[in-house]
C-alpha positions in Angstrom: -31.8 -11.4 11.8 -30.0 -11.2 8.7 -26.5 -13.0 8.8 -22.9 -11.7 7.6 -19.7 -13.6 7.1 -16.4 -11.3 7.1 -13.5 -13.1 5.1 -10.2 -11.9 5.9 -9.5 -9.8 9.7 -7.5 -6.4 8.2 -9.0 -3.0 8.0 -11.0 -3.2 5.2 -12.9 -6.7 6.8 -12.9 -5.4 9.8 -14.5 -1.8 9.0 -17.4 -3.8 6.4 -18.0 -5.9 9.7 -18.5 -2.5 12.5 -21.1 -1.1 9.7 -22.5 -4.4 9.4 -23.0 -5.0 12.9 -24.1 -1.4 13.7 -27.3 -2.3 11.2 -28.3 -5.2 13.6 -26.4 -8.0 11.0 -25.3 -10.9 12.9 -21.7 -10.8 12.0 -18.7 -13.5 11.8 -15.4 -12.8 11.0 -13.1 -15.6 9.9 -9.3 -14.7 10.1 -6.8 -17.3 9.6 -4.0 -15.6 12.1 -4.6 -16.3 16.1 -5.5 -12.7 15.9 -6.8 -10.0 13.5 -5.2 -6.6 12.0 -1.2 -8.1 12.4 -0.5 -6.3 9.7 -2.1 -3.1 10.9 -0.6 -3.2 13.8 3.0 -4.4 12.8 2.6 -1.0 10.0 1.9 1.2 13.2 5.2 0.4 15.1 7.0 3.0 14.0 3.6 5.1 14.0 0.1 4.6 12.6 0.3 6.7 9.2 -3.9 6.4 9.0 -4.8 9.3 6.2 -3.3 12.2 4.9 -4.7 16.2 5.1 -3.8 17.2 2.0 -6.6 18.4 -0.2 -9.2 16.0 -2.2 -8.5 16.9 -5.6 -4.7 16.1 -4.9 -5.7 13.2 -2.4 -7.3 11.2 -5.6 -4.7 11.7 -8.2 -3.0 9.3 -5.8 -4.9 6.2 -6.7 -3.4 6.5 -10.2 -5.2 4.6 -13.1 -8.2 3.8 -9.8 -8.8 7.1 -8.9 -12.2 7.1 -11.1 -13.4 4.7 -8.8 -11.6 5.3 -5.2 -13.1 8.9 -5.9 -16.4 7.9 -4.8 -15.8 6.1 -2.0 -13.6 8.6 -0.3 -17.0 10.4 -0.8 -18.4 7.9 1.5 -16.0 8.2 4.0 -13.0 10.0 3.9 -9.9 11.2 5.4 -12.6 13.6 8.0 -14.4 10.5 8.1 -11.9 7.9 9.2 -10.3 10.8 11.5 -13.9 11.3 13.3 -14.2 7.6 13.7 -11.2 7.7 15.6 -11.9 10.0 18.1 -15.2 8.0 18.7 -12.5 4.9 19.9 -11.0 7.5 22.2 -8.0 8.4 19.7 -8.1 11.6 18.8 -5.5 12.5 15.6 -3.1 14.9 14.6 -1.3 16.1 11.6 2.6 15.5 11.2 5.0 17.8 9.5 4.2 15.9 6.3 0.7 16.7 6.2 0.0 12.6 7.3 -2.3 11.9 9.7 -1.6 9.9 13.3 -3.7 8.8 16.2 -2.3 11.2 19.6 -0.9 7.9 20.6 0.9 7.1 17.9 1.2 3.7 17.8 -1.6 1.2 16.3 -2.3 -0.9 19.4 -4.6 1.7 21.8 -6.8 2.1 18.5 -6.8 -1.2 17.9 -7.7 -2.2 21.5 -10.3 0.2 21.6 -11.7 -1.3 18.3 -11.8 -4.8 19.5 -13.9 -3.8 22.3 -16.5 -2.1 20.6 -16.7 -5.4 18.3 -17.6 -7.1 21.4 -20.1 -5.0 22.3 -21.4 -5.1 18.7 -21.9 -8.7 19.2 -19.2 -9.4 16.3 -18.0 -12.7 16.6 -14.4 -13.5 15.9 -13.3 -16.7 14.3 -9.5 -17.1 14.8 -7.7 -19.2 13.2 -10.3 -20.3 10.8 -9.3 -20.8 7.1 -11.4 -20.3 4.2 -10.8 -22.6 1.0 -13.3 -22.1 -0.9 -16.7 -22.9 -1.8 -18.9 -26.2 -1.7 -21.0 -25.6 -5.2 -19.2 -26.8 -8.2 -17.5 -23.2 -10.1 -19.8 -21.4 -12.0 -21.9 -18.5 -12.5 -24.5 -18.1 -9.6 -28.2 -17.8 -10.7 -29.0 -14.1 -9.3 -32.2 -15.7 -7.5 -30.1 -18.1 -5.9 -28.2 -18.3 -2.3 -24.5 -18.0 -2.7 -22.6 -21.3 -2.4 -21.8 -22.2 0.9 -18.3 -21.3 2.1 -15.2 -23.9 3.4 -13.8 -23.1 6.2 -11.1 -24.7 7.7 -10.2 -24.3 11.7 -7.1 -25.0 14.0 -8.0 -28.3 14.1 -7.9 -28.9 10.2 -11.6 -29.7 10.7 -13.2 -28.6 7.4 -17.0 -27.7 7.3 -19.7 -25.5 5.6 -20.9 -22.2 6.5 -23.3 -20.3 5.3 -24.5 -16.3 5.4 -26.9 -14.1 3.7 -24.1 -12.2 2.6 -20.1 -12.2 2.3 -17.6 -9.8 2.3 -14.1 -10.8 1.6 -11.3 -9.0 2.3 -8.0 -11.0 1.9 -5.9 -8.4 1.2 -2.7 -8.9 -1.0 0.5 -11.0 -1.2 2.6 -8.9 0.4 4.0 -9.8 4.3 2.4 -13.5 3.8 3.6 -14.2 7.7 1.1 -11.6 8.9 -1.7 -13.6 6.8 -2.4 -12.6 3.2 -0.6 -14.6 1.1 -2.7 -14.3 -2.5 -4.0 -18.0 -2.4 -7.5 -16.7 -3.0 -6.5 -15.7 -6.8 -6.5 -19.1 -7.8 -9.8 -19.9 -6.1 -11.9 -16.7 -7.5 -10.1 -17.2 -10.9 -11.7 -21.1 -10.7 -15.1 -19.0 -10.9 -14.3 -17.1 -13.6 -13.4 -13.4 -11.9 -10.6 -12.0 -13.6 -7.8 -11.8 -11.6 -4.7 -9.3 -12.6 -1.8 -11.1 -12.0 0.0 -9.7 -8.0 3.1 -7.7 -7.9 4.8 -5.7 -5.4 4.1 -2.6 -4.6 5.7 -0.2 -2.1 8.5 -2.0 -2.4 12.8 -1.4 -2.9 14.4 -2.1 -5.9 17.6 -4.1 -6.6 21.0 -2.5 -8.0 24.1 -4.2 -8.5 26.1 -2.2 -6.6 30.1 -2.3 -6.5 31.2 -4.0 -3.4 32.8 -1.4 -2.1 29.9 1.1 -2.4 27.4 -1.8 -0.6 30.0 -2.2 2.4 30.2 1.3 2.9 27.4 2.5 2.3 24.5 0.0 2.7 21.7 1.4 5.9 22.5 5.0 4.4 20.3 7.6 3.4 20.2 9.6 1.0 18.3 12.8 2.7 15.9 15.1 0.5 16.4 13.9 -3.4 13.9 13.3 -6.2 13.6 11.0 -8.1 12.3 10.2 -11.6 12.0 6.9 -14.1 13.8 7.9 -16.9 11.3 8.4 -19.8 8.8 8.0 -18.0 5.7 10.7 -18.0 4.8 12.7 -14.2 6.5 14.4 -11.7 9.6 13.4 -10.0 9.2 11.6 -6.4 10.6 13.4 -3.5 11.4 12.3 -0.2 14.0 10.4 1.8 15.9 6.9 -0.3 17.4 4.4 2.2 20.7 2.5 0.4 20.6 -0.9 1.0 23.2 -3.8 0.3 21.1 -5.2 -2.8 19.2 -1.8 -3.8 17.3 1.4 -2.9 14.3 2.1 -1.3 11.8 4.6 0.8 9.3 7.0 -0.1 10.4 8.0 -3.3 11.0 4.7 -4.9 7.9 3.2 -3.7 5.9 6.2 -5.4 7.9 5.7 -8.6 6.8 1.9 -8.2 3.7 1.6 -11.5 6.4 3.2 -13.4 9.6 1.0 -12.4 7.2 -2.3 -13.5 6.0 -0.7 -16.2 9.4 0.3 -17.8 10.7 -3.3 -16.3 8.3 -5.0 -18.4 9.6 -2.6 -21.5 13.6 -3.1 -20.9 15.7 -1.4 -19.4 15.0 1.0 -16.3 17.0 3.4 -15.2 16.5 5.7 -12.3 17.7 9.5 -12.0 18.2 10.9 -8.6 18.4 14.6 -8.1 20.5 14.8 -5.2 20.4 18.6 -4.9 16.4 19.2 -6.1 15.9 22.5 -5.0 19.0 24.3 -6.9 19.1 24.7 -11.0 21.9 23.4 -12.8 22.9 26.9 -13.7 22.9 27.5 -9.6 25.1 24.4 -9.1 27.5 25.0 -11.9 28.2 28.9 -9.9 29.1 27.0 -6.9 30.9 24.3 -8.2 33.4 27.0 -9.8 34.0 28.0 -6.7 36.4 25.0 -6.3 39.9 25.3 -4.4 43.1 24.5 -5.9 43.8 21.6 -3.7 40.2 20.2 -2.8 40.4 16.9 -3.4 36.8 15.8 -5.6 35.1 14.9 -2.2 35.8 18.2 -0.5 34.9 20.5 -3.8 31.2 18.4 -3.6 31.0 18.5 0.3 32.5 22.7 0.2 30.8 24.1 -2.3 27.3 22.3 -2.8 27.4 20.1 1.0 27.2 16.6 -0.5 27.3 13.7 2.3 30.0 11.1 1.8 26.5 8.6 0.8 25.9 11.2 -2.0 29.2 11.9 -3.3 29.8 7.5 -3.4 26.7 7.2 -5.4 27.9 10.0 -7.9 31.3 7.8 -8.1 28.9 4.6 -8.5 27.5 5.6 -11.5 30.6 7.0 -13.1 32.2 4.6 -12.5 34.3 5.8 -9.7 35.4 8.4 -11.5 34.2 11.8 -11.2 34.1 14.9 -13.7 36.5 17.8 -13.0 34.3 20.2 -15.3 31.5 22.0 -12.9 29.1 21.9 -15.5 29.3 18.5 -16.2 29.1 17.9 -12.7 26.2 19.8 -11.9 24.2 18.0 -14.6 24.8 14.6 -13.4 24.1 15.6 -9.6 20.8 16.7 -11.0 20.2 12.9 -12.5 22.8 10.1 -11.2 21.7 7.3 -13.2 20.8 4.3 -11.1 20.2 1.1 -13.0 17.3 -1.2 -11.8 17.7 -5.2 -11.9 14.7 -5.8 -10.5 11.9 -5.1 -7.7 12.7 -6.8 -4.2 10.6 -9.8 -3.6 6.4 -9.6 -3.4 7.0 -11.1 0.3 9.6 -8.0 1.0 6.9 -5.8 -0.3 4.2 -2.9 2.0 1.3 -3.5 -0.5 0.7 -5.3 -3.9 -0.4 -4.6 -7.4 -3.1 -6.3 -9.2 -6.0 -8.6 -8.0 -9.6 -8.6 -8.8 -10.5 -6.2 -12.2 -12.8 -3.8 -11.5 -14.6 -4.9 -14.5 -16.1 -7.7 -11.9 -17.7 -5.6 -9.1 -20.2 -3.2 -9.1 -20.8 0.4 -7.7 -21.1 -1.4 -4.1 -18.3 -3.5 -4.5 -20.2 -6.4 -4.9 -19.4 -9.4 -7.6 -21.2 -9.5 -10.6 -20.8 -13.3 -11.1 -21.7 -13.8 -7.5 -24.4 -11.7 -6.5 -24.3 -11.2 -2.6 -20.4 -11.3 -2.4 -18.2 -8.6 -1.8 -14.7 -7.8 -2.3 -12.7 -5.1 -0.6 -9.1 -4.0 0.0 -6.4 -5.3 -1.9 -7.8 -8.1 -3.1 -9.2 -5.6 -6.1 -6.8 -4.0 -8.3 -5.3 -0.6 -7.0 -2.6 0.6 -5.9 -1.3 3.8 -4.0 1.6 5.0 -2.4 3.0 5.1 1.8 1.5 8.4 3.5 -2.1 6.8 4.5 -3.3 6.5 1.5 -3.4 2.7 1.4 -5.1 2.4 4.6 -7.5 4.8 3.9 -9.1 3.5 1.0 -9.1 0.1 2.4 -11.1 1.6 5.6 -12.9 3.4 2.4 -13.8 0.0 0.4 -14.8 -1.5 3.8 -17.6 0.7 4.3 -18.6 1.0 0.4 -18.9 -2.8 0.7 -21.1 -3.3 3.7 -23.1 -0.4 2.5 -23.8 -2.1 -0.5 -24.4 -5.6 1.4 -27.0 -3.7 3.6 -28.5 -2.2 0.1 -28.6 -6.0 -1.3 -30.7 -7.5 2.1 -33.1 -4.0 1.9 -31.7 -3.0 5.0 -30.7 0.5 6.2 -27.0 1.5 6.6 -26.2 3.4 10.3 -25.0 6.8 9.8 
């Protein structure tokens, strides 16, 4: 029986190791947490977000600068795909308001539950708290006739010793929550072998704005409901969504789809964000109401009367003027339609939903599968994508999972299950 060693416990490991297992593989899993999928299961407490309905052609352009090469694997398995493996667990889904997919229970752990069952039944052994640290051959490239190196692993004990498989999959995920288990310390050890390795970054993640005092005491847990947002001079579409103010920043839905373009014009400069508070009304539309203002309105009750600003969205128009505010309605109108918010920084990779960066794609093939280690295989975020909140992070990972073991099962001439 051929022989499989899963590096790394998430959803992109743990998918590569069902398909495995369903091909007869004899399957391990190594994950150094006492259990597998925390993250998975920590991102479905406020519900599981697993896919999203919205049509493939739009569904790609979400992969950004990757979507040449997601494309085909959410031919593989897709967003029908991952929703029909569900229901085979005994979780049926539905689709939100939003267009994003759940499981009917909502939460991650009856999926999960259900999931870890049917590993047992597969046979798939799980290796808790069992590190992997590298490899025993020196680095270098691996003759193609060869066996791949034998791996380290570490347990609980701090007991190191050598294991070996016929093939590997790794999927190590990111850098981002590094108390759940993925804390990047494979770059280093790849990048020893010679894999190009794009330098981590957070992703999904709030930015950091010096705020006044004032406006961070009062304000701070807010949100701002229903505003796009846009990276000044940068290309695209404005973000829309939900912004949560924070003490040190900004974040939610629209920030964290803005994210390639916040680095991007970080790396450049300066960046400044412009938040339409009022997205669906021209300026010509606000100026007409705005002229509507009462002699004695006070500048918070001519915003809240005439064009029904909350007191978070009138404080972050006085933010950025300074806490002064423009009497003239055209004026005002033009800067409720981009309140410039300047961005110090991103919040910390460790404060971040995904990451940036990893393995270049330049390194794998079709199948996923190293082209300086032939019978190794990456998946996940530990390759170099990125993609924002709404299930599409979690779907390509379940995506790269089955590409991976697919092409594992290509490279021992066995047949993939359907």
């Amino acid at each position: 029986m051929p022989t499989a060693r899963v590096i790394g416990g998430g959803p992109a490991g743990l998918m590569a190791a069902e398909v495995l297992a369903r091909a007869g593989v004899s399957v391990t899993v190594h994950e150094r947490m006492p259990s597998p999928g925390r993250k998975f299961l920590l991102a479905g407490h406020g519900g599981l977000n697993l896919t999203h309905s919205e049509n493939r052609d739009r569904f790609v352009t979400r992969y950004g600068t990757s979507a040449g090469r997601i494309a085909p694997m959410l031919e593989v398995f897709g967003p029908e795909d991952l929703r029909e493996w569900c229901a085979t667990l005994g979780e049926s889904t539905f689709v939100g308001s939003s267009g994003r997919v759940f499981p009917q229970a909502f939460r991650a752990t009856p999926l999960f539950r259900a999931w870890l069952a049917r590993f047992e039944a597969l046979g798939v052994r799980i290796e808790r708290r069992t590190l992997w640290t590298g490899w025993a051959g020196a680095a270098g490239a691996t003759d193609a006739n060869a066996p791949a190196d034998a791996l380290l692993i570490t347990d609980a004990d701090g007991q190191s010793s050598e294991a070996t498989a016929d093939v590997v999959v790794f999927a190590l995920g990111g850098a981002s929550w590094p108390h759940l288990g993925a804390d990047g310390t494979w770059v280093g050890l790849f990048a020893e072998r010679g894999v190009e390795v794009t330098p981590l970054r957070a992703a999904n993640v709030g930015v950091r704005v010096e705020w006044s005092e004032v406006f961070a005491e009062r304000f701070a847990g807010t949100p701002l409901k229903n505003v796009s947002l846009a990276v000044r001079g940068q290309p695209g579409e404005p973000r829309r969504g939900d912004a949560m103010l924070t003490r040190t920043g900004i974040e939610g839905g629209p920030v964290y789809a803005s994210g390639a373009a916040i680095r991007d014009t970080l790396d450049a400069g300066q960046c400044v964000l412009e938040v339409d508070l009022r997205p669906d009304l021209t300026v010509g539309h606000l100026t007409e109401r705005l002229r509507q203002r009462r002699p004695k309105d006070s500048a918070s009750n001519w915003l809240r009367r005439s064009i029904g600003l909350d007191p978070a969205a009138i404080g972050l128009v006085r933010e950025a003027g300074g806490g002064a505010l423009p009497s003239d309605a055209d004026a005002m109108a033009r800067l409720i339609k981009a309140v410039p918010v300047v961005v110090a920084g991103t919040m910390p990779i460790d404060r971040a939903i995904s990451t940036a960066g990893g393995i270049a794609w330049s390194e794998v093939d079709e199948n996923l599968m190293l082209h300086r280690m032939p019978g190794t295989f990456v998946a996940g975020e530990m390759l170099d994508w990125e993609a924002p909140t709404g299930g599409y992070l979690l779907q390509a990972s379940f995506s790269m999972g089955v590409v991976a073991a697919r092409g594992a099962l290509a490279w021992l001439g066995a047949e993939s299950p359907p």
